[in-house]
CHARMM-style PDB file with segment names, atoms N, HN, CA, C and O in Angstrom:
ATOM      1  N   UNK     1      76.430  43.661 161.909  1.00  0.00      PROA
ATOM      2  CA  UNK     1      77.763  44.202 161.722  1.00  0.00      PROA
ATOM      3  C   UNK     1      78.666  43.109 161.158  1.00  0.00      PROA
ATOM      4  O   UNK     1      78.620  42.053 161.790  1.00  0.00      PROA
ATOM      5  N   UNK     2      79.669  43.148 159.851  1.00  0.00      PROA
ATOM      6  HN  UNK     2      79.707  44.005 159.338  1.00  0.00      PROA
ATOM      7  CA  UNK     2      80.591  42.325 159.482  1.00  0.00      PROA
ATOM      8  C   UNK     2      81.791  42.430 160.363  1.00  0.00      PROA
ATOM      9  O   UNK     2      82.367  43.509 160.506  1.00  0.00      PROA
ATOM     10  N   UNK     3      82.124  41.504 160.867  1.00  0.00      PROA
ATOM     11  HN  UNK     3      81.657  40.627 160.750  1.00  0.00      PROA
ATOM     12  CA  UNK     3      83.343  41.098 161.081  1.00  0.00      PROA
ATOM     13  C   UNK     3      84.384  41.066 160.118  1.00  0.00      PROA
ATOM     14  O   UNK     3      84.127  40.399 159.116  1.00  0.00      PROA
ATOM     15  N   UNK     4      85.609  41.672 160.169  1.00  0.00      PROA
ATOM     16  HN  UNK     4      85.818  42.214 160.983  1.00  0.00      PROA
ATOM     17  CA  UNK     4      86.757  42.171 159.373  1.00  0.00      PROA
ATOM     18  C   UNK     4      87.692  40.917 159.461  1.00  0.00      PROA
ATOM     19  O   UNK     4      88.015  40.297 160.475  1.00  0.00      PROA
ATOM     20  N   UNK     5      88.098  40.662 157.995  1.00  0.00      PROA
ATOM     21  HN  UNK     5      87.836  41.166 157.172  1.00  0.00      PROA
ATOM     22  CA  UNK     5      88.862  39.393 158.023  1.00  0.00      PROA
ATOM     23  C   UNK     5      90.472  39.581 158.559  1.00  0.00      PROA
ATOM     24  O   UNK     5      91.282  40.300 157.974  1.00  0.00      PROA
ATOM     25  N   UNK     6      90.710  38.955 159.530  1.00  0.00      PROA
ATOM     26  HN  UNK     6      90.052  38.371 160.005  1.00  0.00      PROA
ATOM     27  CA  UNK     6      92.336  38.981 159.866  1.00  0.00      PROA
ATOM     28  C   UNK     6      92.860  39.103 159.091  1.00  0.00      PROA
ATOM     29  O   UNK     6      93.418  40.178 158.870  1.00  0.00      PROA
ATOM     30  N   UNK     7      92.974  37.795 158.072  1.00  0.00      PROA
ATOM     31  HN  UNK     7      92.521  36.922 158.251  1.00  0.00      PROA
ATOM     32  CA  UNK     7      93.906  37.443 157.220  1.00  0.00      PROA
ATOM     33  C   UNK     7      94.253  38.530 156.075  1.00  0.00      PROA
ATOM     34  O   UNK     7      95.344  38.685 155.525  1.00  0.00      PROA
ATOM     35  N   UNK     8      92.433  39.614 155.735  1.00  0.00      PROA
ATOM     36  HN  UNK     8      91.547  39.489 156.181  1.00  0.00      PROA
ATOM     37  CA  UNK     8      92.681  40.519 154.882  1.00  0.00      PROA
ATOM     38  C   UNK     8      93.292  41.627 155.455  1.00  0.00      PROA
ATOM     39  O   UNK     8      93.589  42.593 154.752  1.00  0.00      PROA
ATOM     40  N   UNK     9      93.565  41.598 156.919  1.00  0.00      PROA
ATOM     41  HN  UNK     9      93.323  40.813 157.490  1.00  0.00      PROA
ATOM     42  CA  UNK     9      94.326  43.071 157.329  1.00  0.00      PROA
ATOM     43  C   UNK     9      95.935  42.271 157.269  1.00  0.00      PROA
ATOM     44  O   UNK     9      96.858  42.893 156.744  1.00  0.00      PROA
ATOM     45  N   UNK    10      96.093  41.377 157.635  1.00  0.00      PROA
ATOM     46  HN  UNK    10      95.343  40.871 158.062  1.00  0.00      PROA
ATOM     47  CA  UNK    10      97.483  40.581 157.740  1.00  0.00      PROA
ATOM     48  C   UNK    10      97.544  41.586 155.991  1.00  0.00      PROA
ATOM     49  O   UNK    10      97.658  42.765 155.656  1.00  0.00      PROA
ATOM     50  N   UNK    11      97.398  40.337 155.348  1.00  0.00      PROA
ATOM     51  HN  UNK    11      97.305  39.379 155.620  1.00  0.00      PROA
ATOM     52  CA  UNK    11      97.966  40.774 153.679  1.00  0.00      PROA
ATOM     53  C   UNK    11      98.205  42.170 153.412  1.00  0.00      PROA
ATOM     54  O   UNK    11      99.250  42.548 152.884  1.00  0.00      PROA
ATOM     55  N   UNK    12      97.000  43.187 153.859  1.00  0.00      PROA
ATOM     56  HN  UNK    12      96.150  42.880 154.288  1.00  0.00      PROA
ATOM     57  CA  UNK    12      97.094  44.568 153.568  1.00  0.00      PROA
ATOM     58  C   UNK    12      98.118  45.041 154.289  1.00  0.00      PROA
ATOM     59  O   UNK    12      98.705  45.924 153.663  1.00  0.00      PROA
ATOM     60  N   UNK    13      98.638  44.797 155.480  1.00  0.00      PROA
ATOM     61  HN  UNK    13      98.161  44.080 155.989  1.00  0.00      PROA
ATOM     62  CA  UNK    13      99.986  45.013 156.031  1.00  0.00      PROA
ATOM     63  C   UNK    13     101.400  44.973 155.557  1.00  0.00      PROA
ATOM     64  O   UNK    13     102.413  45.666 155.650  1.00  0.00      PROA
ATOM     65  N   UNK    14     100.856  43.384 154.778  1.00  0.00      PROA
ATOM     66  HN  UNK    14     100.032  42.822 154.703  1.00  0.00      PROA
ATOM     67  CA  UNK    14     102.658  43.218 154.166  1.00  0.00      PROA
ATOM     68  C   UNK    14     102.780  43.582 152.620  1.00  0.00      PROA
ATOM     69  O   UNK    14     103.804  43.426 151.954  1.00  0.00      PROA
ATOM     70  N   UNK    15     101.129  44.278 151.988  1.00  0.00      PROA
ATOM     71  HN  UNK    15     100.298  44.404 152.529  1.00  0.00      PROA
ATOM     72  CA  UNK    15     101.272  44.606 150.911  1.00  0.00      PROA
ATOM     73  C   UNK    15     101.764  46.126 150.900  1.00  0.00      PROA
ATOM     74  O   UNK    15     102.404  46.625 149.975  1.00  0.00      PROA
ATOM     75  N   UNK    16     101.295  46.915 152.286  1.00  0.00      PROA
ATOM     76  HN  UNK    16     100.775  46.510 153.038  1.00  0.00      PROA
ATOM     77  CA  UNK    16     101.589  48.109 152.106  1.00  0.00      PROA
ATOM     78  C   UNK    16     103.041  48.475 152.130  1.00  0.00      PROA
ATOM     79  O   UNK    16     103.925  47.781 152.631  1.00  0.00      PROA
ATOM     80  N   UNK    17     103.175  49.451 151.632  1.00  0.00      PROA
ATOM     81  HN  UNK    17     102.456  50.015 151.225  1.00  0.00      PROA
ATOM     82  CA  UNK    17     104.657  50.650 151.158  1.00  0.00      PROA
ATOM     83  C   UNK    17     105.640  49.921 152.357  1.00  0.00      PROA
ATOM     84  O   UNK    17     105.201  49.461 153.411  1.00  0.00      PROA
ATOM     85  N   UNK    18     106.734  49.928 152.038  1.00  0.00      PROA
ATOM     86  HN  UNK    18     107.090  50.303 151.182  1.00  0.00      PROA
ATOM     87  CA  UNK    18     107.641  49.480 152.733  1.00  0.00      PROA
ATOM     88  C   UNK    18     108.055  50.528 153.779  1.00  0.00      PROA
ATOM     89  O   UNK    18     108.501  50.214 154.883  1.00  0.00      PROA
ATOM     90  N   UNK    19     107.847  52.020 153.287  1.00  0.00      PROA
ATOM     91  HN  UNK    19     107.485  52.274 152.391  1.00  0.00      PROA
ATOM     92  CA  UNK    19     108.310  52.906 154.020  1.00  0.00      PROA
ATOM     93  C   UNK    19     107.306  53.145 154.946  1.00  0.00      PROA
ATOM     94  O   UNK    19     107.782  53.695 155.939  1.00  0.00      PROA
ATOM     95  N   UNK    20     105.641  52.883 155.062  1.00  0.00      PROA
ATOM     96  HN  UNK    20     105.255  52.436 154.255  1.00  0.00      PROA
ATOM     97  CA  UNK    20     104.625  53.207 155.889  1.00  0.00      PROA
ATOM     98  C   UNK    20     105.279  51.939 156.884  1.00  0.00      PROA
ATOM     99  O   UNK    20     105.583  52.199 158.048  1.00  0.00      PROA
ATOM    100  N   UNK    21     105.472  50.491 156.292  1.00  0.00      PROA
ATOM    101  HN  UNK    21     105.225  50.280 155.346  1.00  0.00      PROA
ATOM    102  CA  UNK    21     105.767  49.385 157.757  1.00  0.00      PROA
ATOM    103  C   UNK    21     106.722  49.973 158.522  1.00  0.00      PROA
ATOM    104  O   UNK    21     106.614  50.014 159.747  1.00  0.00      PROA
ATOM    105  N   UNK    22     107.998  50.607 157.708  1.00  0.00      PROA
ATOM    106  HN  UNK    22     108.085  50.573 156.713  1.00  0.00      PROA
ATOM    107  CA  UNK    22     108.807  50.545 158.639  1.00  0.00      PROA
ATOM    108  C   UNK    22     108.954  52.831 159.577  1.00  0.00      PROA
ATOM    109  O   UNK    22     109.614  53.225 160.539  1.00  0.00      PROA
ATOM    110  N   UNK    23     108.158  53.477 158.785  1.00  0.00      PROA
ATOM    111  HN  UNK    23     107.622  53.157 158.004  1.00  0.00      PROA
ATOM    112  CA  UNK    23     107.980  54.580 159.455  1.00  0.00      PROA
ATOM    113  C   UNK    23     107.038  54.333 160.807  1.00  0.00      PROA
ATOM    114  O   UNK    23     107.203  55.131 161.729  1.00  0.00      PROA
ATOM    115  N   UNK    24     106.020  53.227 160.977  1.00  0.00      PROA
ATOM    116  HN  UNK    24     105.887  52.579 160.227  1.00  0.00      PROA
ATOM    117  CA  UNK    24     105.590  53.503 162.355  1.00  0.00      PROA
ATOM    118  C   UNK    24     106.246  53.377 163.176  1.00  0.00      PROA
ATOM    119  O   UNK    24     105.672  53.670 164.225  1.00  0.00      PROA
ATOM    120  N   UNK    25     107.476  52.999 163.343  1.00  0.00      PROA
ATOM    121  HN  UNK    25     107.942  52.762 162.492  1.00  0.00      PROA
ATOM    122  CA  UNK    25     108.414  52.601 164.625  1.00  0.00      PROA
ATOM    123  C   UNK    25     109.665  53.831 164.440  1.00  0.00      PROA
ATOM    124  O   UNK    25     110.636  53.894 165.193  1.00  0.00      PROA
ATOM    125  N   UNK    26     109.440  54.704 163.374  1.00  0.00      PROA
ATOM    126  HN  UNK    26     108.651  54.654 162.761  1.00  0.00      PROA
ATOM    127  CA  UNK    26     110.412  55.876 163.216  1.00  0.00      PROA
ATOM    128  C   UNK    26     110.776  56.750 164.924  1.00  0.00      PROA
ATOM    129  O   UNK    26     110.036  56.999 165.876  1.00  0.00      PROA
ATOM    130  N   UNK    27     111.854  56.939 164.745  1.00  0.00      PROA
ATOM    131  HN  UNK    27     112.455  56.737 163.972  1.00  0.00      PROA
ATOM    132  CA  UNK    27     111.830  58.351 165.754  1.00  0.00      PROA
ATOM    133  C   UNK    27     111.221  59.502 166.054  1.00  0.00      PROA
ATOM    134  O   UNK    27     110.994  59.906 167.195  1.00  0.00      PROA
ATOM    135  N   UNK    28     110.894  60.152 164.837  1.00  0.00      PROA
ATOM    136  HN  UNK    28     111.078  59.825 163.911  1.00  0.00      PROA
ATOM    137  CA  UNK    28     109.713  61.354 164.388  1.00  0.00      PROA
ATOM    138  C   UNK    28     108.663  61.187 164.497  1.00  0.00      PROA
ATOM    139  O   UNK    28     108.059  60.261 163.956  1.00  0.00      PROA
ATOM    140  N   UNK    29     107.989  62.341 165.487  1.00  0.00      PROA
ATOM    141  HN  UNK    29     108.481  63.093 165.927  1.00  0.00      PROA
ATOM    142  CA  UNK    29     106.453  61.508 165.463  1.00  0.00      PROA
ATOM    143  C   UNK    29     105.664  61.826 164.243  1.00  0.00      PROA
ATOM    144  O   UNK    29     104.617  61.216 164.027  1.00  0.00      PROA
ATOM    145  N   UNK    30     106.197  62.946 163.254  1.00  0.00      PROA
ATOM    146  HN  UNK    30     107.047  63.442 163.429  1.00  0.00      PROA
ATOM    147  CA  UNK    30     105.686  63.580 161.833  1.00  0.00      PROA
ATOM    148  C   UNK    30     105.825  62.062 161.199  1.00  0.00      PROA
ATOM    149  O   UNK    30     104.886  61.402 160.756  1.00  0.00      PROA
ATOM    150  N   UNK    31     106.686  61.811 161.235  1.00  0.00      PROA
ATOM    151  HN  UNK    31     107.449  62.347 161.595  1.00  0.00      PROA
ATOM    152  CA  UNK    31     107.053  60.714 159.771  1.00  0.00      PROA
ATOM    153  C   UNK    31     106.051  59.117 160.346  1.00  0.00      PROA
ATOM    154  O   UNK    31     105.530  58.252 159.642  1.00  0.00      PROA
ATOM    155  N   UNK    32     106.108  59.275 162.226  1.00  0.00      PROA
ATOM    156  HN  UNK    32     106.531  59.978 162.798  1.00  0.00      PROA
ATOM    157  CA  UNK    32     104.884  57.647 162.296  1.00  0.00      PROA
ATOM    158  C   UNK    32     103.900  58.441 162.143  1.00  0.00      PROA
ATOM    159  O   UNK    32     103.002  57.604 162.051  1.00  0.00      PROA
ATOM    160  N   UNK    33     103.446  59.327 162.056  1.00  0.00      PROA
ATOM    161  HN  UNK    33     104.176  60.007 162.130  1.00  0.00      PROA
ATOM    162  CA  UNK    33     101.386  60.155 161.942  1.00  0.00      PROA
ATOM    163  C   UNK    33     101.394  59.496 160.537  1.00  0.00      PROA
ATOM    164  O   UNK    33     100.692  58.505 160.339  1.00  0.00      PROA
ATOM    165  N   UNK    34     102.182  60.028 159.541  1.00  0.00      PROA
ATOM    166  HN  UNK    34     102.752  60.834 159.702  1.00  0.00      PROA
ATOM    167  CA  UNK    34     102.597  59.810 158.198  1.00  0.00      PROA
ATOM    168  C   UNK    34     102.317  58.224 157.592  1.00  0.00      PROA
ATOM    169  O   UNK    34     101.726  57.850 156.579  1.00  0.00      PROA
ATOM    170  N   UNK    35     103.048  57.435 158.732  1.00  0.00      PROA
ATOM    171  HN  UNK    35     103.529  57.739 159.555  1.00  0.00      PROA
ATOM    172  CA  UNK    35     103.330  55.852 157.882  1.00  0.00      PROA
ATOM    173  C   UNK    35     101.658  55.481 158.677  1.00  0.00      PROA
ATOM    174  O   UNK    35     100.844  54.840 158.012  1.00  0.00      PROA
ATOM    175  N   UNK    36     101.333  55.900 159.958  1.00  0.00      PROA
ATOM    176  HN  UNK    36     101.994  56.420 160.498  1.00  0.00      PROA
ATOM    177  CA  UNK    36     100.050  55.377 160.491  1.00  0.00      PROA
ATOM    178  C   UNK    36      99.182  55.796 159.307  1.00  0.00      PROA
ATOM    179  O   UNK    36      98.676  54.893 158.642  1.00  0.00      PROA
ATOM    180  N   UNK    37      98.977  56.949 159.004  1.00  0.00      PROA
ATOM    181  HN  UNK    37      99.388  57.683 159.544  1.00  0.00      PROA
ATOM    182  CA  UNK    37      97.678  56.985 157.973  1.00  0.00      PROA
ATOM    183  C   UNK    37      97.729  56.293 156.733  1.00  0.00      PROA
ATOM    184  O   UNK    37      96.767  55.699 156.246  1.00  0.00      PROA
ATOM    185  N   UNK    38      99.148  56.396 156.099  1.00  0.00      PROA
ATOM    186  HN  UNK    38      99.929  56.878 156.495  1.00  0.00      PROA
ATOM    187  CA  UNK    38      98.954  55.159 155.278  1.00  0.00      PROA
ATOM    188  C   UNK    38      98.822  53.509 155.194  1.00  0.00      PROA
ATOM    189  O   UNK    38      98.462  52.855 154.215  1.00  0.00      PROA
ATOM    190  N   UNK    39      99.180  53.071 156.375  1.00  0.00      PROA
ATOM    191  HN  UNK    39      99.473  53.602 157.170  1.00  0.00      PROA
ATOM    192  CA  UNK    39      98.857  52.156 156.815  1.00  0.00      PROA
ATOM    193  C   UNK    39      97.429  52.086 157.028  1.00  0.00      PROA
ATOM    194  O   UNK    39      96.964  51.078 156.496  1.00  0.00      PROA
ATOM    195  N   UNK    40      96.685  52.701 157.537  1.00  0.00      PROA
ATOM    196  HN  UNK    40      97.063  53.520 157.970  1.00  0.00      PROA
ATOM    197  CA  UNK    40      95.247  52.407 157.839  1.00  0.00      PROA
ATOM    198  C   UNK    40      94.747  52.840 156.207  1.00  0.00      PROA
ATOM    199  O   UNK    40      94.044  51.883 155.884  1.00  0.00      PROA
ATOM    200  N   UNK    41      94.765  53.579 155.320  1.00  0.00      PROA
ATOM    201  HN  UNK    41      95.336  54.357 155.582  1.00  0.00      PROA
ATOM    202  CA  UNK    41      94.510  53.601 154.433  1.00  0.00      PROA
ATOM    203  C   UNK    41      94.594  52.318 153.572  1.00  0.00      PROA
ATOM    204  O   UNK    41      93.597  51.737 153.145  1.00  0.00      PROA
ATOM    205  N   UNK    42      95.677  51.988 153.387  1.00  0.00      PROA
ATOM    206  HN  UNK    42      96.487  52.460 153.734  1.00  0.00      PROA
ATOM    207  CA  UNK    42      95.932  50.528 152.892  1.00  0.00      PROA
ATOM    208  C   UNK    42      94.896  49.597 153.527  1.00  0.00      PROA
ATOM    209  O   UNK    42      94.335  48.828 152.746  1.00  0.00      PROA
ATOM    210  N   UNK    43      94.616  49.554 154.577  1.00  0.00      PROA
ATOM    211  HN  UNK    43      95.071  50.180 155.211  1.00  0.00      PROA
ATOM    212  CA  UNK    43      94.007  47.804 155.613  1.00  0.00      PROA
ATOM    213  C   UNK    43      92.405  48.567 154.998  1.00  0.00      PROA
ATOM    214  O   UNK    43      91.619  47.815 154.421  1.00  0.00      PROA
ATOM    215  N   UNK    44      91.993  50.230 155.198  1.00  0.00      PROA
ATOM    216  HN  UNK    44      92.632  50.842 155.666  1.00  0.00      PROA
ATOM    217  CA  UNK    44      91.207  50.369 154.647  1.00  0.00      PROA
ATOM    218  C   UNK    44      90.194  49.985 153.527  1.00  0.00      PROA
ATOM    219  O   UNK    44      88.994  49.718 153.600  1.00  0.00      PROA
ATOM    220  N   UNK    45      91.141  50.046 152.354  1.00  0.00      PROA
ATOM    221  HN  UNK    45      92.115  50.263 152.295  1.00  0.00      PROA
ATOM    222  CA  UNK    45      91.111  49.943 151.133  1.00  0.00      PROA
ATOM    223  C   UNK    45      90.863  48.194 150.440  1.00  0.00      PROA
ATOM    224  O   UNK    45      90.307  47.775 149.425  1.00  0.00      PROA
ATOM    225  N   UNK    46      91.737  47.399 151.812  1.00  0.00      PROA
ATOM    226  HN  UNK    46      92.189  47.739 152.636  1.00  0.00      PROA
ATOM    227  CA  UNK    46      91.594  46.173 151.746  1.00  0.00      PROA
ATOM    228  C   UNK    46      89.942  45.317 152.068  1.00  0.00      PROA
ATOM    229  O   UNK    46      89.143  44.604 151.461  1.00  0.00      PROA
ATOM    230  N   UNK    47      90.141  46.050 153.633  1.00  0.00      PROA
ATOM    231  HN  UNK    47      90.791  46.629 154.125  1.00  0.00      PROA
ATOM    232  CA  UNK    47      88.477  45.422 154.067  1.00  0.00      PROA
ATOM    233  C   UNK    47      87.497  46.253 152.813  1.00  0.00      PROA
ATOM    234  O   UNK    47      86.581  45.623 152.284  1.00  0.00      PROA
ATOM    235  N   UNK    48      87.668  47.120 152.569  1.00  0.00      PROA
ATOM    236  HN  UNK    48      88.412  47.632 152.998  1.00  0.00      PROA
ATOM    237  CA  UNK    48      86.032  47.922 151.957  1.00  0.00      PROA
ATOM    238  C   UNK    48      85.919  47.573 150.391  1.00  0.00      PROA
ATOM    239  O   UNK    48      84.942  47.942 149.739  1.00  0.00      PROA
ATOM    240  N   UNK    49      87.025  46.805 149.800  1.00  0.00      PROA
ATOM    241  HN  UNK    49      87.819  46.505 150.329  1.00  0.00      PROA
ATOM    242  CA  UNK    49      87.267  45.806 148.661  1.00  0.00      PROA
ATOM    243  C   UNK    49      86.216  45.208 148.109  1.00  0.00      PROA
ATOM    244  O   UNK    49      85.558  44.792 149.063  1.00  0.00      PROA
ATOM    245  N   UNK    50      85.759  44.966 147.261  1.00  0.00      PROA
ATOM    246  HN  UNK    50      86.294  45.303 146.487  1.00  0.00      PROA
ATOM    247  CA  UNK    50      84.712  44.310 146.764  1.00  0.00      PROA
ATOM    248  C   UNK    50      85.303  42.670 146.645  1.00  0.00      PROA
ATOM    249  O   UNK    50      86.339  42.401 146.038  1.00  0.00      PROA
ATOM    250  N   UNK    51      84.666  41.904 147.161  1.00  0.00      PROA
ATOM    251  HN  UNK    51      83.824  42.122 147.655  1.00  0.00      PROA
ATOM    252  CA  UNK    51      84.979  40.960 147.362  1.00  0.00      PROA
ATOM    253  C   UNK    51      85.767  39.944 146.616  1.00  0.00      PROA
ATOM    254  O   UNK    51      86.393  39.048 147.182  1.00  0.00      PROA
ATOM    255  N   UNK    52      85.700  40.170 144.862  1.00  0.00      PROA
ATOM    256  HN  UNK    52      85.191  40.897 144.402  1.00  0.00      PROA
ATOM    257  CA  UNK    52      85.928  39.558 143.875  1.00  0.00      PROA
ATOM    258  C   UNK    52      87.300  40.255 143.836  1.00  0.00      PROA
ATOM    259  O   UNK    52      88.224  39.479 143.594  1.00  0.00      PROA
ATOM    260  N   UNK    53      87.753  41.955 144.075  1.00  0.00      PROA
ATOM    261  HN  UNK    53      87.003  42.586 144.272  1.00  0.00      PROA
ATOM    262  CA  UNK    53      88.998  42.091 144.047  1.00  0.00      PROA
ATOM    263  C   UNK    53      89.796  41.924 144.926  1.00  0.00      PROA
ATOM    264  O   UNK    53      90.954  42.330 144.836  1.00  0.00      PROA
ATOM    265  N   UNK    54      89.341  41.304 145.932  1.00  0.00      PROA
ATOM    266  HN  UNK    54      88.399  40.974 146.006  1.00  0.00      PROA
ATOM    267  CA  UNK    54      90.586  40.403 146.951  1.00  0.00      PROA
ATOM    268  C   UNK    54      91.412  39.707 146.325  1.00  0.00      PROA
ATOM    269  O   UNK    54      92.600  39.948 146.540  1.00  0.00      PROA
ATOM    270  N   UNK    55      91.143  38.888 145.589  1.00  0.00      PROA
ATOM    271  HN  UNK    55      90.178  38.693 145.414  1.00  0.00      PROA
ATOM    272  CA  UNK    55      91.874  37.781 145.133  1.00  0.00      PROA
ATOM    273  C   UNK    55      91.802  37.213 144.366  1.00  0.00      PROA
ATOM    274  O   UNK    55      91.408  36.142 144.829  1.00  0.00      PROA
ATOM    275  N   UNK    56      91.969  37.059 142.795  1.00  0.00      PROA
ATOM    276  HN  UNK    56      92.289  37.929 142.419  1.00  0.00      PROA
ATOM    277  CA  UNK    56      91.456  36.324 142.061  1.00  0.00      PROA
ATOM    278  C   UNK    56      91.820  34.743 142.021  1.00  0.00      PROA
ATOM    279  O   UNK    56      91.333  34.142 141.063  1.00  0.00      PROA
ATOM    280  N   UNK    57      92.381  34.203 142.665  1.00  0.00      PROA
ATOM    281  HN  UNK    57      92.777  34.691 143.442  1.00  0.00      PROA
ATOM    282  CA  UNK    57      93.065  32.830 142.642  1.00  0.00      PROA
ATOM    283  C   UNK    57      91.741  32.246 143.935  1.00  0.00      PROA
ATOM    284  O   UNK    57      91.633  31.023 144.025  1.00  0.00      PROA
ATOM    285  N   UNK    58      91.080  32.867 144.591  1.00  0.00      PROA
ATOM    286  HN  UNK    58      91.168  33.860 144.518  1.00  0.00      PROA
ATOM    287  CA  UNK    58      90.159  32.519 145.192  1.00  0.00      PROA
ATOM    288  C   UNK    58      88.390  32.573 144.851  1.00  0.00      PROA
ATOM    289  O   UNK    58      87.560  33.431 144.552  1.00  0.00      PROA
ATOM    290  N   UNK    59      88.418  31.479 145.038  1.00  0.00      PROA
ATOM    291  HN  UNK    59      89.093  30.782 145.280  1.00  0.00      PROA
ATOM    292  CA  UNK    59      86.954  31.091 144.397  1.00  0.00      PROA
ATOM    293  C   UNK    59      85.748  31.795 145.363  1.00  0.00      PROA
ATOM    294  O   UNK    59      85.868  31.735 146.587  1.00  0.00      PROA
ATOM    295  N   UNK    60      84.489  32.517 144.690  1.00  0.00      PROA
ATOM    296  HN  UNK    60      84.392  32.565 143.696  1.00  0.00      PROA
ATOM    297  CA  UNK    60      83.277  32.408 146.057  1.00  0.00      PROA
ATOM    298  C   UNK    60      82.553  30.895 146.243  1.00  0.00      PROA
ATOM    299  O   UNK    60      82.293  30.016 145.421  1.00  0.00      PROA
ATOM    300  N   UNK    61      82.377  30.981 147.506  1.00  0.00      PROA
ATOM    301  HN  UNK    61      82.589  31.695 148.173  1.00  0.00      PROA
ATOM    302  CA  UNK    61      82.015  29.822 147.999  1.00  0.00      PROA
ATOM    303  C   UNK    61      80.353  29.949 148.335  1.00  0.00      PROA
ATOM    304  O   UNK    61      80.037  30.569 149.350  1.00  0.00      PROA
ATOM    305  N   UNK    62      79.151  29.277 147.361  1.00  0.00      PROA
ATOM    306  HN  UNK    62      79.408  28.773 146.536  1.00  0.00      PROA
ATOM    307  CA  UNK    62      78.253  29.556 147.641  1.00  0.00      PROA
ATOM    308  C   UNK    62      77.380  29.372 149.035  1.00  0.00      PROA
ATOM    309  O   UNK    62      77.691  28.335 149.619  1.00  0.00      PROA
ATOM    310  N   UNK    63      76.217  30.254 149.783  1.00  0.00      PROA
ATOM    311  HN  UNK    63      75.964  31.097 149.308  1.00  0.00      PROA
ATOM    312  CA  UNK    63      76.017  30.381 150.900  1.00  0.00      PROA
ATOM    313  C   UNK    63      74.556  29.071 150.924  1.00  0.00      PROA
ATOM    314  OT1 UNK    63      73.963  28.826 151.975  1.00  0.00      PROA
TER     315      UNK     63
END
């Protein structure tokens, strides 16, 4: 089993929609169901990334 990189759910957090960060703490529970799924969609989309489109300013490091 891979272990999921922190740092790539950190980033996918502060990359996602401004309105998904700040709808999970909404009053409505319609509008946090709303910002939660896009939020996990985003951290989703991050971990299941092919490795090379994480980041291009980052090098692979051979094993």
């Amino acid at each position: 089993m891979e272990r999921i990189d922190t740092s790539t759910v950190a980033h996918a957090i502060l990359d996602a929609p401004g309105w998904a960060r700040v709808g999970i703490t909404a009053p409505s529970s319609c509008l946090r169901e709303d910002a939660a799924l896009e939020l996990a969609r985003v951290i989703a989309d991050a971990v299941n990334a092919p490795v090379s489109a994480r980041s291009p300013e980052q090098s692979t490091l051979p094993l």
